[in-house]
C-alpha positions in Angstrom: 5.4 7.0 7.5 7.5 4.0 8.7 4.5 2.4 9.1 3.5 3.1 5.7 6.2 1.6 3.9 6.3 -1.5 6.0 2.5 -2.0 4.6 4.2 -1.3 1.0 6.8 -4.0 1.6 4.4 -6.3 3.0 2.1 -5.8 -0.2 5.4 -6.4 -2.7 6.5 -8.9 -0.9 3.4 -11.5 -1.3 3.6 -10.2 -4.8 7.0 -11.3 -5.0 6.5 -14.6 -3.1 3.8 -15.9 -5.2 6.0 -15.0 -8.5 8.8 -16.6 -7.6 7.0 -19.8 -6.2 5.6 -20.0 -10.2 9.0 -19.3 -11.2 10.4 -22.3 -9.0 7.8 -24.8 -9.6 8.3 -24.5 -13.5 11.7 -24.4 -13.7 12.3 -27.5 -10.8 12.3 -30.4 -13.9 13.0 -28.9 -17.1 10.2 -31.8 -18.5 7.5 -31.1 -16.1 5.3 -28.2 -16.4 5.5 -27.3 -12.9 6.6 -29.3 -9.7 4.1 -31.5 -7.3 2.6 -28.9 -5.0 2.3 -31.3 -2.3 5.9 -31.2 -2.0 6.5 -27.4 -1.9 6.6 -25.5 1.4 4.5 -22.8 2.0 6.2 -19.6 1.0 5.7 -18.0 4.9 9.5 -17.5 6.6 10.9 -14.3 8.1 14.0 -13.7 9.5 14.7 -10.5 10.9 18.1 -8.9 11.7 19.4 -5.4 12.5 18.3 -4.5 8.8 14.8 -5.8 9.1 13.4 -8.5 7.7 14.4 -10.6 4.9 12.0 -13.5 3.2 13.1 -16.9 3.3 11.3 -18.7 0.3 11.7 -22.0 2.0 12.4 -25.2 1.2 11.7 -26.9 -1.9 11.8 -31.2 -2.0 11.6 -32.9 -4.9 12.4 -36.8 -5.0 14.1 -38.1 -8.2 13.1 -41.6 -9.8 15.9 -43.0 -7.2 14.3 -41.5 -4.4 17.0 -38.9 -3.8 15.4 -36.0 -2.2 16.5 -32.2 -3.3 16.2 -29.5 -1.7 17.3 -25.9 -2.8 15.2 -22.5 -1.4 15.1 -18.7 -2.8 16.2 -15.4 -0.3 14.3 -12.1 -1.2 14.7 -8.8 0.0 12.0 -6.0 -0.2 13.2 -2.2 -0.6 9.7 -1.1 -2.3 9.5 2.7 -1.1 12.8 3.7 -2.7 15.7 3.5 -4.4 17.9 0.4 -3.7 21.9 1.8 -2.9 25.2 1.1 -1.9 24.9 0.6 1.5 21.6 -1.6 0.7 23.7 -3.7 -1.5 26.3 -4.1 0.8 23.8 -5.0 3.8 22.3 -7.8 1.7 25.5 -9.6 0.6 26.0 -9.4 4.3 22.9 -11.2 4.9 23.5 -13.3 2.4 27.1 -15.0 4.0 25.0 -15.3 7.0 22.4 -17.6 5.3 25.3 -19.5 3.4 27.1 -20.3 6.4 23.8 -21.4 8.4 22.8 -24.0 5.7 26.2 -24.6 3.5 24.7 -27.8 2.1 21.5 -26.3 0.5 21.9 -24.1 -2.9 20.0 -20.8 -3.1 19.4 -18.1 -5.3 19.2 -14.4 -3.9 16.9 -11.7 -5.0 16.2 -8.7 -4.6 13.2 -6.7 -5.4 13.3 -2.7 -5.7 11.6 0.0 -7.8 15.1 1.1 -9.0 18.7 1.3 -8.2 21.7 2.7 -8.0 25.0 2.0 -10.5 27.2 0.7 -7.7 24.6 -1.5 -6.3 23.7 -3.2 -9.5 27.2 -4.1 -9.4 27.8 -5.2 -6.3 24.7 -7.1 -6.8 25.8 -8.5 -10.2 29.3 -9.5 -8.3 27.5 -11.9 -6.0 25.4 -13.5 -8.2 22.1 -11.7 -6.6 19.3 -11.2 -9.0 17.7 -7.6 -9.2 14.1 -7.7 -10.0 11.8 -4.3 -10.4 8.1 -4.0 -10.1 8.0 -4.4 -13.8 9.4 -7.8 -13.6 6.8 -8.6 -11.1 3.5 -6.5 -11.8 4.1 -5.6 -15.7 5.3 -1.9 -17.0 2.1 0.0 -16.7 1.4 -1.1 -12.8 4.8 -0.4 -12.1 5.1 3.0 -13.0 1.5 3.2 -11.3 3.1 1.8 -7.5 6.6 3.7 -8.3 4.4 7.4 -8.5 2.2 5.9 -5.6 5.3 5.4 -3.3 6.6 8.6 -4.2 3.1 10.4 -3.8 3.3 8.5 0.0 6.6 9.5 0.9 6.1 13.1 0.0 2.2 14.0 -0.6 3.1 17.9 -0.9 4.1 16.9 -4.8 2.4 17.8 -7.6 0.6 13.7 -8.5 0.1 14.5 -12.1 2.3 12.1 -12.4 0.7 9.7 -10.1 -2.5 10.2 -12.7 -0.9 9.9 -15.8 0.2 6.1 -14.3 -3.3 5.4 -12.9 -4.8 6.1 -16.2 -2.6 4.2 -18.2 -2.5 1.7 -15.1 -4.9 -1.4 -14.3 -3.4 -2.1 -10.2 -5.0 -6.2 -10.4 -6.9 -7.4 -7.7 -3.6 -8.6 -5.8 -2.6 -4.7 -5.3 -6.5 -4.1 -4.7 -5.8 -2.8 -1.1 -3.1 -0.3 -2.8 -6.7 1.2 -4.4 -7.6 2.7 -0.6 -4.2 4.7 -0.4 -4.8 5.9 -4.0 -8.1 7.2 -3.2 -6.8 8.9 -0.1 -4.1 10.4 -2.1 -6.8 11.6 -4.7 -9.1 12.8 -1.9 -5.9 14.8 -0.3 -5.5 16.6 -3.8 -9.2 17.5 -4.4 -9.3 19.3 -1.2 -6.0 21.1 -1.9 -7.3 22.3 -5.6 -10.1 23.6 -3.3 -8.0 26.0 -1.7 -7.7 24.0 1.8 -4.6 23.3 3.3 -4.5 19.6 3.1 -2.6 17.0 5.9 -2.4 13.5 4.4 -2.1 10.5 7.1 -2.0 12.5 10.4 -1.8 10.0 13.5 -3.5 11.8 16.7 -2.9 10.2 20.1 -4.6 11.9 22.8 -5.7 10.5 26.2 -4.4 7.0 25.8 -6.4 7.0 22.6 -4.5 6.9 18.8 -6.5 7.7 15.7 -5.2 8.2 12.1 -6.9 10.3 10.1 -6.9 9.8 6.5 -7.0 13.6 5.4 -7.7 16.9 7.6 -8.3 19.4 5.1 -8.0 23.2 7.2 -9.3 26.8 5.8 -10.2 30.0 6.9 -13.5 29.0 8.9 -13.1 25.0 9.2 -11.5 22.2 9.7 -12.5 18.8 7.8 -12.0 15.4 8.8 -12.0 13.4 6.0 -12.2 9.3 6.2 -11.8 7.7 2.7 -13.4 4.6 1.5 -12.1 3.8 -2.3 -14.3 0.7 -3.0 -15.5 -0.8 -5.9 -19.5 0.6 -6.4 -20.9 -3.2 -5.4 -19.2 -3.4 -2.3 -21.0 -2.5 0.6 -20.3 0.0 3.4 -19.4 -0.9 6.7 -22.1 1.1 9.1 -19.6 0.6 12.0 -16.8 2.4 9.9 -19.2 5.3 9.6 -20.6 5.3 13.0 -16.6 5.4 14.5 -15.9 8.6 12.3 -19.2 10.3 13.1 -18.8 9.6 17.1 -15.2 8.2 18.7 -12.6 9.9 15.6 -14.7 13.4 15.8 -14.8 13.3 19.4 -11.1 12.5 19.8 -10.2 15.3 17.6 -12.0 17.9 19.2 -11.1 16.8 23.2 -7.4 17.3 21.6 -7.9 20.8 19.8 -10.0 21.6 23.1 -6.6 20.8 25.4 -4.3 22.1 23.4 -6.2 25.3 22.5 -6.2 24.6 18.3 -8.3 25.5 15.9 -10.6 27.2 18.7 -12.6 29.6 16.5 -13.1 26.9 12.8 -15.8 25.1 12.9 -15.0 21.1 13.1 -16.6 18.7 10.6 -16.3 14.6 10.2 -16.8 14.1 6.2 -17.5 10.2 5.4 -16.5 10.0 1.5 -17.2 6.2 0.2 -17.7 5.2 -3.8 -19.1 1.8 -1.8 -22.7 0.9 -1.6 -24.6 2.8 1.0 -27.2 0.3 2.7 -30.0 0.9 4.6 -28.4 0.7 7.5 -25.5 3.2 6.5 -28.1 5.7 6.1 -30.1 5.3 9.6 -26.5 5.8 11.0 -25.6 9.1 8.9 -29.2 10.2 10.0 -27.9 9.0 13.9 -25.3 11.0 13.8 -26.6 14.4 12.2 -28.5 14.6 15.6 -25.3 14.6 17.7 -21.9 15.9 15.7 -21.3 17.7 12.2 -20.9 15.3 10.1 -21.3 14.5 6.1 -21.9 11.6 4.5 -20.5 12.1 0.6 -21.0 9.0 -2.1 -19.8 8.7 -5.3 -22.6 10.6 -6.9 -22.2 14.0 -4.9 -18.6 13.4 -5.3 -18.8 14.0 -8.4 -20.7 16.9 -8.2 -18.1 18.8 -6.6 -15.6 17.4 -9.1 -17.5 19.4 -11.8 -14.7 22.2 -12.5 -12.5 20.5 -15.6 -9.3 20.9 -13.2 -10.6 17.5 -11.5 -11.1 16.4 -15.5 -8.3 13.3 -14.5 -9.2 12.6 -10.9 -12.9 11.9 -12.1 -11.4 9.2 -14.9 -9.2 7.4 -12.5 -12.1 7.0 -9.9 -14.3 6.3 -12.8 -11.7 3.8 -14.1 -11.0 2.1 -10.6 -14.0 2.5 -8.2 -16.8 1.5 -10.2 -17.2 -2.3 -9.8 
């Protein structure tokens, strides 16, 4: 999980960077239309302190017409997996003093980006002069809503994510948040299973034998246990073979040495289920056929997804993939 929302930080953050950077450059010289590029910094500092890491939106130089030079740089903090508290607030305006006492000659502007927050910390924030941004601010209203459900949906997958669907459907995730699209299918994938009457594990990291695997969804019932690896691409990009051929052989394999040793699952039957809305090549195919030779395995596309997605209980899973893996 921590894991998890360090990816989810890391996603809002470069959205957050490459706002702000647009935000800079336009407002630099109130009669330009943006500043010279060539004189901006990359936007690519960390620091990290007991709290983590906060993102140093470096320095910015820009020389007047007496070839004074100016320098000024933005400090962002990422809480995107929850609400943004007291002791959050507090934390930052610590951070804060720390920065202002390391470089007291340059101006800065805090920020602080979160899907919500709390009364007290909007006004400790407000206090200090620190700006409070949400993911409407950054991504628009609709996407949002769409990552606030999908954080929630991360952080505790045993929720009902009708909510989660009634975002994705009014929702458009652009291609910056495109690798948000995996976890959504996963979390789709994780439901369907469920609403088949298997008890569903979302995420489930396996380290066995100085080997660690994650496994995007094991879905367990009376007489099996699935492993389910899920590939929520856009319908012209290609499947990876080697992504196929790892689940079939070394993810299956892994699994059942561990259930072996520790006496689990002894009398289900184990299988590996490959589901992909990519485009199966060639070569994908000589690989599924590979593998049905040595292991239970199934290889499942979009197509014969949607064949088991026929009962009108999956009416809203069907439109978002529809809507978001088609390509």
């Amino acid at each position: 999980m921590f894991s998890t929302q360090l990816h989810v930080n890391k996603i809002m953050l470069d959205q957050l960077s490459s706002r702000l950077k647009k935000w800079l450059n336009l407002s630099w010289n109130s009669d330009n239309t943006s500043a010279d590029p060539y004189t901006c910094i990359n936007f690519n500092k960390t620091a990290w302190d007991l709290y983590g890491p906060i993102y140093i939106c470096p320095f910015i130089s820009q020389a007047n017409e007496k070839a004074v030079t100016s320098q000024a740089f933005v400090a962002a903090e990422v809480t995107a997996y929850r609400q943004y508290a007291e002791p959050d607030a507090l934390a930052t305006i610590d951070r804060i003093k720390t920065i202002s006492r390391t470089h007291p000659s340059v101006p800065f502007q805090a920020v602080v980006l979160a899907p919500s927050y709390s009364s007290k910390a909007l006004k400790l924030l407000k206090h200090r002069g620190i700006t409070a941004l949400n993911f409407d601010d950054i991504i628009g209203e609709n996407d949002g809503k769409l990552l606030i459900q999908l954080m929630q949906n991360l952080i505790n997958p045993t929720r009902d994510p009708s909510a989660l669907y009634n975002a994705a459907i009014n929702g458009n995730i652009p291609g910056e948040l495109g690798s948000l699209k995996g976890t959504l299918f996963e979390i789709l994938i994780y439901d369907i299973y469920k609403k088949l009457g298997y008890k569903s594990i979302f995420n489930e990291e396996i380290k066995f034998e100085d080997k660690q695997f994650e496994y995007d969804v094991i879905a367990i019932s009376d007489s099996e246990v699935l492993l389910i690896e899920c590939k929520g691409r856009d319908a012209i990009s290609s499947e990876s073979p080697h992504e196929i051929q790892k689940h079939f052989g070394d993810r299956l394999q892994h699994f059942n040495a561990y259930c072996a040793k520790n006496k689990l699952h002894q009398n289900l039957r184990k299988r590996a289920i490959f589901i992909t809305t990519g485009f199966l090549t060639e070569d994908c195919y000589k690989v599924y056929s590979g593998a049905q030779k040595q292991s239970d395995c199934e290889l499942i596309n979009k197509d014969r997804l949607f064949d088991m997605l026929h009962d009108p209980k999956f009416k809203k899973i069907k439109k978002i993939i529809d809507r978001f893996y088609t390509g």
